[in-house]
N, C-alpha and C positions, 0 to 999 in steps of 0.2 A: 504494500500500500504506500502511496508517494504521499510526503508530507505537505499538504494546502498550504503550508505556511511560509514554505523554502522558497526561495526567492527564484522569479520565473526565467526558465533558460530563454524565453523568446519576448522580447518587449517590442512596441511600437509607441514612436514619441511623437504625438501629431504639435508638429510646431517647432522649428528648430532656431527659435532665436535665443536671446539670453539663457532665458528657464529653461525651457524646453532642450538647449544644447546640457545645461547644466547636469539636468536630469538625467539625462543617456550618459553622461562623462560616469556618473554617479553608480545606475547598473551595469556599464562595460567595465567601470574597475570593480566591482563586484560578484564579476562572470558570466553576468547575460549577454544574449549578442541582442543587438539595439538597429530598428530600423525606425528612419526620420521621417517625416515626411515633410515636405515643403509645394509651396504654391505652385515655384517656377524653375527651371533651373538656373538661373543666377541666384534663388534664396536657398537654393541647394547646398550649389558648389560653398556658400557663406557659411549653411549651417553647420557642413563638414568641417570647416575650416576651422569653426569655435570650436569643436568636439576636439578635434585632433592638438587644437592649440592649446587645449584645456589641459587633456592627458598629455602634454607635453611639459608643460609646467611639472603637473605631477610627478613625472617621472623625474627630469631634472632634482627637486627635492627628495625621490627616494620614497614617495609615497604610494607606489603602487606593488602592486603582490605578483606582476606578473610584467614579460617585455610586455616594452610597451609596443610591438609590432603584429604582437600577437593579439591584446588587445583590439587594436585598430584593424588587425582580421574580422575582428565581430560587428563593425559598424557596417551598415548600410544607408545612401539616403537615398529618395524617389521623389519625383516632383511632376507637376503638372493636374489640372484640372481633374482630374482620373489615373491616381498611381495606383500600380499593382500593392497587393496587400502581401504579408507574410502571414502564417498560421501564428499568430502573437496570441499568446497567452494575456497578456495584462496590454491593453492600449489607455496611454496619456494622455489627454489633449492639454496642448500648453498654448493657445493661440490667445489673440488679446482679449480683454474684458469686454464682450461685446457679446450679450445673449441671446442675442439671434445665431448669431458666427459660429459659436460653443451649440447650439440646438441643432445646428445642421452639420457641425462635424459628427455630433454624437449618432443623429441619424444615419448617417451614412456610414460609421462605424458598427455602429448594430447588426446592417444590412453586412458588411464586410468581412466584422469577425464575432460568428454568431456564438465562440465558444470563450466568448473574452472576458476578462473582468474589463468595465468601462472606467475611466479615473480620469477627474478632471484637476489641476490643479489651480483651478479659479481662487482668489483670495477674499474673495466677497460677494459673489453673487449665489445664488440658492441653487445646492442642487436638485432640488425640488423642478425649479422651476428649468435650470440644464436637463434633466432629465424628462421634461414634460414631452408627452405626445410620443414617445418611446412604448412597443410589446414588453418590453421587459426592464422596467426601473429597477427592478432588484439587481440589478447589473453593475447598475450605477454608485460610486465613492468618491468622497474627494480625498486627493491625497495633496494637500498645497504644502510644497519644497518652498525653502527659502533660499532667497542671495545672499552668498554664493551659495550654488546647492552639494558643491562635492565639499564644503568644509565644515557645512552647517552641521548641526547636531539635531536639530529638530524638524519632526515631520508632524503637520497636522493632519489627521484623519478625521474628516468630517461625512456625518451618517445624516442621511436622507428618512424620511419618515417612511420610503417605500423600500430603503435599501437592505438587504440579506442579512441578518445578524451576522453569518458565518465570514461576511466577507469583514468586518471587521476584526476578529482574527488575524485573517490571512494579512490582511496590512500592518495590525501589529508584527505579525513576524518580518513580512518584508523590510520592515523600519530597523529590526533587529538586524538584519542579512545586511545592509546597508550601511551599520554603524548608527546608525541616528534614536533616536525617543521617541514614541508615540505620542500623542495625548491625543483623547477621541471628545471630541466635539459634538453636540446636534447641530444640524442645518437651522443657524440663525445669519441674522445679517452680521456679517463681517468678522464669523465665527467668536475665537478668543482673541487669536495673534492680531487680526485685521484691526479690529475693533479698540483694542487697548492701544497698539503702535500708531492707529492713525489720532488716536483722544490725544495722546500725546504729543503727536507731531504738529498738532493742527495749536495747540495750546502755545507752543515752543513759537509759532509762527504770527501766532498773536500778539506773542511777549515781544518779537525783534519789529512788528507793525508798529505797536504802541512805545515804543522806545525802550523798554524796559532796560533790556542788556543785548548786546552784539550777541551773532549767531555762534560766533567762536566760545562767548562766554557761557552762554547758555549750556551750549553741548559739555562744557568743561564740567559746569553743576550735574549734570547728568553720570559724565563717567566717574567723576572723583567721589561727587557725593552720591551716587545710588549704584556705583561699580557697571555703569552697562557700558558694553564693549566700546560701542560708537555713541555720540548724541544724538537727539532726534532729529536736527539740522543736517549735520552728513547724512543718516541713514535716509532722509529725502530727498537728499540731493544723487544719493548712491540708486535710491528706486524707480527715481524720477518725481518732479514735480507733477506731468500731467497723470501718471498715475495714480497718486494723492490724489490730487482734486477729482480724478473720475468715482475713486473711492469713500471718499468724504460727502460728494453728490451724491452717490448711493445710498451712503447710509444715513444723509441727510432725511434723504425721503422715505426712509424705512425707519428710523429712527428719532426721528425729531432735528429739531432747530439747534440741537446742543455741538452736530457734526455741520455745522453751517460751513462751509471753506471761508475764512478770512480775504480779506479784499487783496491783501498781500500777493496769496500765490496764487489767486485770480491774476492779478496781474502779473507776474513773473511766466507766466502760463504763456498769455497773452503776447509776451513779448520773448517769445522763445528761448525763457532762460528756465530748462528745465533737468539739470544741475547735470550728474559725472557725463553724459550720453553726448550734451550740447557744448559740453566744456564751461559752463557756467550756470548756479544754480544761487542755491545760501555761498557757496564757495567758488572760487576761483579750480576750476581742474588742468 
């Protein structure tokens, strides 16, 4: 009898930019072989390029359990309107926060790979509602990886009010095979991680509107006095500015007036300063 829990020899990662690259870096140094999939082939050749540059690095430091040639044996990507599918065991989708986009990948993965666990790695939208209009939501999990994903420690597992007990499980284990911590979530707006890192970033953002203290300072309060790795400033400038405020929208209108976006990173949005991506955000990159 095979162990549900072991981490799946065949993965598909729909979406190969940041996360989504991050993710496949994540199960190929783990020992799944990893197929991408991508729009076009120029987002292709890109997304191999992050994979390989990724596990490159790794290697370089000594952080990988195996060549790193043999590794990159295991990658595949595929691109265009209609790529061919592999028999994947577990498919990601890592594409942008946009629920329409995530509703028709999923369908089209359903139809694809009828024998798949479905995972979205969304950081705020419902899998409920990713999952709607799906034969079979119990398919469906979210599993939201963090930046970076091959050094993070933490994986949130978020459960759907339709989604399979057993399959959360099986993502505790995977998170184990992985290196990383579970914590298991219900499907609310902007789960735990979402919801607490944007309360806080959006406050920080406030502080440097209203004069309070420089971005530099602020973040300083954060690492020295609450020990967190980065402050809420870089770690927004590191995620992206428009990403915030599409998540802070979110949970504005799921949550109330308390996740308003400040006028601030409305405007820094605005005017394409939308921090490490753009070369300018709270900081100078």
């Amino acid at each position: 009898m095979t162990d549900s829990t072991a981490l799946p020899t065949r993965v598909l990662v729909y979406g190969g930019g940041r996360m989504g690259a991050g993710i496949a870096h994540a199960f190929l140094a783990a020992g799944s072989s990893v197929h991408v999939i991508e729009s076009d082939t120029e987002s292709a050749r890109a997304a191999l390029e992050r994979v390989a540059g990724s596990l490159r690095k790794a290697a370089d430091k000594g952080a990988l359990a195996e060549d790193l040639e043999v590794i990159l044996g295991r990658v595949r990507v595929s691109a265009g309107p209609h790529p061919d599918y592999d028999d994947a065991q577990l498919a990601i989708e890592a594409v942008p926060e946009d629920l329409e986009l995530k509703q028709t990948v999923f369908q089209r993965l359903e139809q694809e790979l009828p024998g798949a666990v479905l995972a979205t790695n969304t950081s705020s939208l419902s899998i409920d509602a990713i999952a709607d209009g799906l034969q079979a939501p119990e398919r469906v999990i979210g599993l939201h990886f963090f930046n970076p994903v091959p050094s993070s420690d933490l994986l949130e597992v978020v459960v759907g009010s339709r989604t399979a007990p057993e399959l959360v499980e099986q993502a505790r284990g995977w998170a184990t095979s992985l290196g990383k911590t579970a914590i298991v979530v219900k499907d609310s707006p902007g789960f735990a991680s979402s919801r607490l890192g944007v309360a806080i970033a959006l406050e920080a953002v406030r502080m440097v509107q209203e004069g309070v203290a420089s971005a530099e300072d602020i973040d300083t309060a954060m690492t020295l006095g609450y020990r967190h790795p980065i402050g809420p400033l870089r770690t927004t400038d590191i995620v992206g500015l428009d990403v915030r405020l599409a998540i802070a929208e979110h949970l504005a209108r799921e949550l109330g007036p308390r996740f308003e976006p400040p006028q601030l990173l409305r405007d820094k949005v605005a005017a394409g300063e939308l921090g490490r991506k753009t070369g300018r955000g709270f900081y100078d990159w």
